[in-house]
C-alpha positions as a printed Julia matrix, in Angstrom:
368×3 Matrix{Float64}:
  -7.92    5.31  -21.85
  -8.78    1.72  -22.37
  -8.2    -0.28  -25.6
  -9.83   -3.73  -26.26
  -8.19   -6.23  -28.52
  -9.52   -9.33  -28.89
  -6.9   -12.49  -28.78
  -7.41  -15.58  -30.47
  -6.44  -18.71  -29.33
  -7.5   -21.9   -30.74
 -10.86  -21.59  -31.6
 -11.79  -19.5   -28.35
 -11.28  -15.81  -28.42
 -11.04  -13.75  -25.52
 -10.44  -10.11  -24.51
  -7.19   -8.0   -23.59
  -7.11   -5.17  -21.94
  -4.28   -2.4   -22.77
  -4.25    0.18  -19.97
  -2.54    3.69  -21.49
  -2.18    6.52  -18.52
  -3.54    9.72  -18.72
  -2.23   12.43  -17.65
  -4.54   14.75  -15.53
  -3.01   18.17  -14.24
  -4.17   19.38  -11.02
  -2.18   22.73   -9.38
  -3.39   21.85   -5.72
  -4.13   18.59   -4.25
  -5.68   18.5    -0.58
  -2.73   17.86    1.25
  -0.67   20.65   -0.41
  -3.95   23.21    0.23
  -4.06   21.77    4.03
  -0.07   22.23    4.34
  -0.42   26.13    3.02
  -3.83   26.94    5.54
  -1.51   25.52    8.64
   1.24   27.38    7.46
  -0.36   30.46    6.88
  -2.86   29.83   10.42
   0.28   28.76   12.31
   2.3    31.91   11.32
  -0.56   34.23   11.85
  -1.01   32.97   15.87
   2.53   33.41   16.63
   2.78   36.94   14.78
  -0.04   38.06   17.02
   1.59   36.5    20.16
   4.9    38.03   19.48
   7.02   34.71   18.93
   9.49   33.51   16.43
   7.3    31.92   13.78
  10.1    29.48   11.95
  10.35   27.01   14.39
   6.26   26.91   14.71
   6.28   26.79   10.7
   8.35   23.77   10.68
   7.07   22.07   12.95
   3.41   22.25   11.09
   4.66   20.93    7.82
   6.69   17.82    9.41
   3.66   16.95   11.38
   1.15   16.72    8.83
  -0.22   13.43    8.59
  -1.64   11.65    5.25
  -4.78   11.39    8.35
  -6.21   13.44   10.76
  -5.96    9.97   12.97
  -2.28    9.47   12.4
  -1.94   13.63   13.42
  -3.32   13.05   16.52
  -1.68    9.14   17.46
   1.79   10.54   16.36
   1.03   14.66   18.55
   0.86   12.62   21.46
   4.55   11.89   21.03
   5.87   14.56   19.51
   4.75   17.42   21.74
   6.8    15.77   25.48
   9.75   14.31   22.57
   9.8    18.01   21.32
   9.84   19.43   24.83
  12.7    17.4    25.5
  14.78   18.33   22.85
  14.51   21.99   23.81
  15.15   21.64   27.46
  18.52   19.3    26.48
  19.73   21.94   23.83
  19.01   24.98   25.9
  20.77   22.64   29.02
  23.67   22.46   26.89
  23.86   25.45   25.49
  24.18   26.82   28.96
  27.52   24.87   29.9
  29.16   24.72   26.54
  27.34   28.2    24.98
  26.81   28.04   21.05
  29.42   25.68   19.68
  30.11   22.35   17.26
  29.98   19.8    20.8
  26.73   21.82   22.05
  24.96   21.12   18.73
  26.53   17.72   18.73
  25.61   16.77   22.37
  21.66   18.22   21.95
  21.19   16.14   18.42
  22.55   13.07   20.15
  20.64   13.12   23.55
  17.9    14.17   22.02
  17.56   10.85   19.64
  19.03    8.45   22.58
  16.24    9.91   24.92
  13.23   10.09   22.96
  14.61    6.2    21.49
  14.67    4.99   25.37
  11.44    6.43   26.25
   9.86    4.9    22.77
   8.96    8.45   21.25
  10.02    7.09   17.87
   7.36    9.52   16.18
   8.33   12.81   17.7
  12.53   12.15   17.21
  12.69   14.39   14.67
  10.94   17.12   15.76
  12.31   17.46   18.81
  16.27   17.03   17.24
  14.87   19.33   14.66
  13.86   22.08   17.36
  16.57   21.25   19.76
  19.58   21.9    17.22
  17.78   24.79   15.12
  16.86   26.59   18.18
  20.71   26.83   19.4
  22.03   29.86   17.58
  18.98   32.2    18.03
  18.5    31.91   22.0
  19.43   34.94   23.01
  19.44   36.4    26.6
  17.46   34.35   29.77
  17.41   30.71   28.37
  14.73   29.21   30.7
  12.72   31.91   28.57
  13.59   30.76   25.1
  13.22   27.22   26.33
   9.43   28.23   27.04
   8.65   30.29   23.91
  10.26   27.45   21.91
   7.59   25.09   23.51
   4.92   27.12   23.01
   5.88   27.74   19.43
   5.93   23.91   18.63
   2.95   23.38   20.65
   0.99   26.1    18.41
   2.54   24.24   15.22
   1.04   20.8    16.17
  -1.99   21.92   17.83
  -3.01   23.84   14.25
  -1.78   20.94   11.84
  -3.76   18.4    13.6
  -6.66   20.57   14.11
  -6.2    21.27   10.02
  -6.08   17.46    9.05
  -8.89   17.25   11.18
 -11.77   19.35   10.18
 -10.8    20.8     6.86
 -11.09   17.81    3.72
 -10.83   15.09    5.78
  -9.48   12.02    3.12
 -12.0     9.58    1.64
  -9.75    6.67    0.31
 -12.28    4.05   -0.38
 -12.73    5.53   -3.82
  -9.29    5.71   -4.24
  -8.83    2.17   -3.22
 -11.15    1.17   -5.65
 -10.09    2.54   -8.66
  -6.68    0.6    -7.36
  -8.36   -2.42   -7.19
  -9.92   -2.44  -10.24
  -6.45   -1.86  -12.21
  -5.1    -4.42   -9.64
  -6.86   -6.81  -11.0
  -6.39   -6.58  -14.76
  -2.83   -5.98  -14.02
  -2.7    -9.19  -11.98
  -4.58  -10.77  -14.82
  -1.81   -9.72  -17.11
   0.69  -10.75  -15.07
  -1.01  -14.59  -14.37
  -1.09  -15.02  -18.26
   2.98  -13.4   -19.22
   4.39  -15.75  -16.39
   2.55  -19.1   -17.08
   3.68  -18.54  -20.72
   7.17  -18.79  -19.49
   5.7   -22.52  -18.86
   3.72  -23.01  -22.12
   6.24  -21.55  -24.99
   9.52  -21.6   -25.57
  10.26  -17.81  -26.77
   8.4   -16.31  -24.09
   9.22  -12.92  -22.65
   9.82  -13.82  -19.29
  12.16  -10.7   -17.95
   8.89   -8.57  -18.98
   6.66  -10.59  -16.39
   9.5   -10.65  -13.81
   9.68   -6.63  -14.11
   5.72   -6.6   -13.82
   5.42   -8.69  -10.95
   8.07   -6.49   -9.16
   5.77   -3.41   -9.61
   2.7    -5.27   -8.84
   3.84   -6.29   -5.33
   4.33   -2.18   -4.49
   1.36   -1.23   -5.85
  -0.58   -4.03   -3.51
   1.71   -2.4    -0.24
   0.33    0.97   -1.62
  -3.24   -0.32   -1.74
  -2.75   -1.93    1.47
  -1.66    1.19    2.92
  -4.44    3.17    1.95
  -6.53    0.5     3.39
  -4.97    1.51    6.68
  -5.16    4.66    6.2
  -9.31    4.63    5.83
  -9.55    1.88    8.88
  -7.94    5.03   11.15
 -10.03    7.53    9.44
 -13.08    6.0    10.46
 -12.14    5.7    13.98
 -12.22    9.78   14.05
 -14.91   10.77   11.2
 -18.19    9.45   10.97
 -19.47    7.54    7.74
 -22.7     6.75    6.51
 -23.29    2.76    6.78
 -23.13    2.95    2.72
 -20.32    4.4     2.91
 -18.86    1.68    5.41
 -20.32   -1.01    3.36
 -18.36    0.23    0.14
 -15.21    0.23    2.22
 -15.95   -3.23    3.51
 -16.51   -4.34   -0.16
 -13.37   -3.22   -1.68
 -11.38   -3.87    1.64
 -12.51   -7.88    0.94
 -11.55   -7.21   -2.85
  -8.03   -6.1    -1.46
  -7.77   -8.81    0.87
  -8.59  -11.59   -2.43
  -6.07   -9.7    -4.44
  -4.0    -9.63   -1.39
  -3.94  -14.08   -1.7
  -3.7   -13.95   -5.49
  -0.85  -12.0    -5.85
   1.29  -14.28   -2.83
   0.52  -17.45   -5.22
   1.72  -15.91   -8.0
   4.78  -15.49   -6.4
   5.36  -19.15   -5.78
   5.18  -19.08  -10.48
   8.44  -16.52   -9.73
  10.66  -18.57   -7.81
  10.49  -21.79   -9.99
  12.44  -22.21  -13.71
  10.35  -21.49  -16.37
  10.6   -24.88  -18.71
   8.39  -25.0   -22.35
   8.31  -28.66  -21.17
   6.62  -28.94  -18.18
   3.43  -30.41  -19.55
   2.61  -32.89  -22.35
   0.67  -31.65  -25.48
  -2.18  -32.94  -24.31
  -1.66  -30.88  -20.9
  -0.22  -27.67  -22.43
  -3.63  -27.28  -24.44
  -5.51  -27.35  -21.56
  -3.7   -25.65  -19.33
  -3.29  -22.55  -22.37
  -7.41  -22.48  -21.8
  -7.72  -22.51  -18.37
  -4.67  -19.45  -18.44
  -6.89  -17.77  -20.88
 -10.12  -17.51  -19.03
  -9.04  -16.8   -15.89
  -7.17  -14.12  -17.16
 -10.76  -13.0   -18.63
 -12.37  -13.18  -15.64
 -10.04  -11.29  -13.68
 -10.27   -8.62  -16.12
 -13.22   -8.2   -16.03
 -15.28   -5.63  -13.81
 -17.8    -7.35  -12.19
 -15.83  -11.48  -12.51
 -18.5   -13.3   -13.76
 -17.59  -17.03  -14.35
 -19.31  -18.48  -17.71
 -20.3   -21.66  -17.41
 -17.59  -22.78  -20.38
 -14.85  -22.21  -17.58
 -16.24  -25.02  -15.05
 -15.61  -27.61  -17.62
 -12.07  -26.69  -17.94
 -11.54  -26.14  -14.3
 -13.29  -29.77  -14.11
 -10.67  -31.28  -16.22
  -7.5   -29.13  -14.72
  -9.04  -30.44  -11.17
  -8.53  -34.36  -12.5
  -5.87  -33.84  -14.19
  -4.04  -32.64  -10.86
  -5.64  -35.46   -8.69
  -4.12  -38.08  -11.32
  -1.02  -36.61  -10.95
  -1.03  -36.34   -7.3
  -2.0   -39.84   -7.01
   0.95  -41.3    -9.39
   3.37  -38.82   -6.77
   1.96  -40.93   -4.52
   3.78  -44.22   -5.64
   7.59  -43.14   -6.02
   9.49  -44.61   -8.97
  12.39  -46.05   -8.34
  14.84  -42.83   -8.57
  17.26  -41.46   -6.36
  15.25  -38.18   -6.25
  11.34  -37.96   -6.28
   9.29  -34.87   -5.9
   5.76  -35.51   -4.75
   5.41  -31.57   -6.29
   6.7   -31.32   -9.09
   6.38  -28.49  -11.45
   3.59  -29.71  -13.19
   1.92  -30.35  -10.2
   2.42  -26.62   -8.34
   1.16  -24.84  -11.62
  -1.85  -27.29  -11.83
  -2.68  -26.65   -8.04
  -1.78  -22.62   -8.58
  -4.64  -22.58  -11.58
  -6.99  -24.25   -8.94
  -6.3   -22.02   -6.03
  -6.33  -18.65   -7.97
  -9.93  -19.9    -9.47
 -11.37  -20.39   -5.68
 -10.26  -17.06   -5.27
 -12.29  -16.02   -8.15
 -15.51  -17.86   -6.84
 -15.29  -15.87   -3.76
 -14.69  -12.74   -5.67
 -18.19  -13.7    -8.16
 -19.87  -14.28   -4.75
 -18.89  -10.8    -3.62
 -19.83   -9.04   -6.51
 -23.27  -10.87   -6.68
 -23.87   -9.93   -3.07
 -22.6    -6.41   -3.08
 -25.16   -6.44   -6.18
 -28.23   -7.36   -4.24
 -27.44   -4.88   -1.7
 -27.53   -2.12   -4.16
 -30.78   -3.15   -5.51
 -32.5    -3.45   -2.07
C-alpha cells in the first residue's frame, strides 16, 4: 500500500511517497514445490532399483539451483567431486575400518582434492557423501562405493532435470517490481542525506541506516539480473519478453551508477554550512525535484527542473573556476564540499535524462 503526501517547500510543492509492506501469505513457493517433486521422484527411482535412498535424497535438495542453468554449470562438478569423495572414504575405510581418523582423513582429502582440481561447486557434496556413507557400508566395499555413485548420480540427474522443465523462473518481473521500489527508495535516500548538508537538526543516522540497506537490495537486484542472463541461455523467450528484460536490465544498470554517487554524499561530514543562503535555496529545489522525478514511475522531467539544473550547472562552473586560482592558504581543495555536492546533483540528473530517454523509447515500442 502506497500513501501520497504532498510536501511543501517554499512555494513549490511536491510529492512523497510512503511505502508500507504488505504481507501476502503463500504455503508453497516454486522452489519449495520443485524441492518436494525431486525428493519424492528421486526416492521413488532408488526404491524401485533397490538402493539406499538417503544419500540420493540429500544430494537432490543441496543441488537445487535458484536456475535450471546454474543446476546444470554446477552437476558438471559435483557428479566426478562426488565420485571422489566416495572412492577416498570407502579407500579409507578399508585400511583404518569405521573410526574418528577414517572420518577425519575422508572429510579432509576430500576438500584438499576437489580444492586442487578446482571442483569448488561439488566440495560439499562429495565430503557430504564421503563421511555420511562411512558407517552404513557394509560387506564388499568396491560395491557400496558403486551404489553410492549411482545413488548421487540419480539425485543430481532428477534435480537438474526438475529445475529444468518444471516452472522454470521468470525474474524480469521480479526485477522490475525491484526496480521500481529501487528507485523511490533511492529517491528517499538522495533527499535524507543532502539534508544532512542543508539543516542543522537533520536525521542523519536514519539516512546512513537506509543507505546500508539500499546497497543489499541493489546486490539482490543485481543478482537476479544474473540469474535471468543464465536462464535465457537454456529457455527460450519471446523477443518481448527479451526486450522487457533488456529494459529493466538498463534501469538496473542506471540505478546501479546512482546509487555508487550517492555513496561519495556518505563518506564526507555532513556541515549545515556548506552553502551560502543564496546556494542552500537552490540547491533545497534542485534536491526536491529530483527526488520527484525519481519517484516517479515513468521519470518525466518538467520543464521547471531545466531552469534549476541551468542555474546549479553555473553555479558549479563559477565555483570550479575560482578553485582554479588558489588563495593564498596553506591548504586548498580544488573540490571542496560545495563543489562535490554541486557536481553529485549534476551527475545524478544525467542519469535521469537517460532514464526519461528510456522510458520514452520503451514507450514507442509498445505502441508500435
Amino acid at each position: 500500500m502506497e500513501e501520497v503526501r504532498v510536501i511543501t517547500f517554499g512555494t513549490r510543492q511536491v510529492f512523497h511517497m510512503d511505502t508500507k509492506k504488505k504481507w501476502k501469505v503463500r504455503v508453497v513457493g516454486g522452489r519449495i514445490l520443485k524441492t518436494g517433486i525431486a525428493v519424492f521422484l528421486t526416492a521413488l527411482i532408488c526404491r524401485l532399483f533397490g538402493m539406499l535412498e538417503a544419500f540420493a535424497v540429500i544430494t537432490a535438495i543441496v543441488t537445487l539451483e535458484p536456475t535450471a542453468a546454474a543446476s546444470i554449470r554446477k552437476g558438471v562438478q559435483r557428479l566426478p567431486a562426488s565420485i571422489i569423495g566416495a572412492a577416498l572414504a570407502m579407500g579409507f575405510t578399508y585400511f583404518f575400518d569405521i573410526s574418528p581418523l577414517t572420518y577425519t582423513l575422508s572429510a579432509l582429502s576430500t576438500i584438499y582434492i576437489c580444492t586442487r582440481l578446482k571442483l569448488t561447486d561439488g566440495t560439499l557434496v562429495a565430503t557430504l557423501t564421503a563421511v555420511a556413507m562411512i558407517p552404513v557400508s557394509e560387506g564388499h566395499l568396491f560395491y557400496s562405493f558403486l551404489e553410492r555413485v549411482g545413488t548421487t548420480t540419480i539425485g543430481l540427474s532428477v534435480s537438474t532435470l526438475v529445475n529444468f522443465i518444471i516452472l522454470p523462473p521468470h525474474f524480469s518481473h521480479l526485477i522490475a517490481a525491484r526496480n521500481e521500489r529501487l528507485f523511490k527508495e533511492v529517491a528517499e535516500v538522495f533527499r535524507i542525506r543532502m539534508q544532512a548538508f542543508l539543516y542543522e537538526d537533520a536525521d542523519i543516522k536514519t539516512g546512513e541506516q537506509q543507505y546500508k540497506k539500499l546497497e543489499k537490495e541493489m546486490e539482490r537486484s543485481i543478482q537476479l539480473s544474473y540469474y535471468q542472463k543464465d536462464e535465457l541461455r537454456y529457455h527460450r523467450r519471446s523477443s518481448k519478453e527479451k526486450r522487457f528484460f533488456t529494459f529493466e536490465q538498463r534501469q538496473l544498470h542506471i540505478l546501479e551508477r546512482i546509487i555508487y554517487h550517492l555513496h561519495q554524499l556518505f563518506t564526507m561530514k555532513p556541515n549545515a554550512d556548506t552553502f551560502t543562503p543564496r546556494e542552500e535555496g537552490l540547491v533545497k529545489e534542485a534536491v526536491q525535484s529530483i527526488a520527484f522525478i525519481l519517484a516517479d514511475p515513468d521519470h518525466r522531467i518538467p520543464e521547471e527542473h531545466w531552469d534549476v539544473i541551468e542555474k546549479i550547472d553555473d553555479q558549479f562552473w563559477q565555483k570550479r573556476e575560482s578553485a582554479s586560482h588558489p588563495a593564498a592558504i596553506s591548504h586548498h581543495h580544488r573540490f571542496s564540499d560545495d563543489v562535490i555536492l554541486l557536481f553529485t546533483i549534476l551527475y545524478i540528473n544525467d542519469e535521469l535524462e537517460e532514464l526519461e530517454h528510456l522510458h520514452l523509447h520503451e514507450t514507442d515500442n509498445q505502441e508500435k
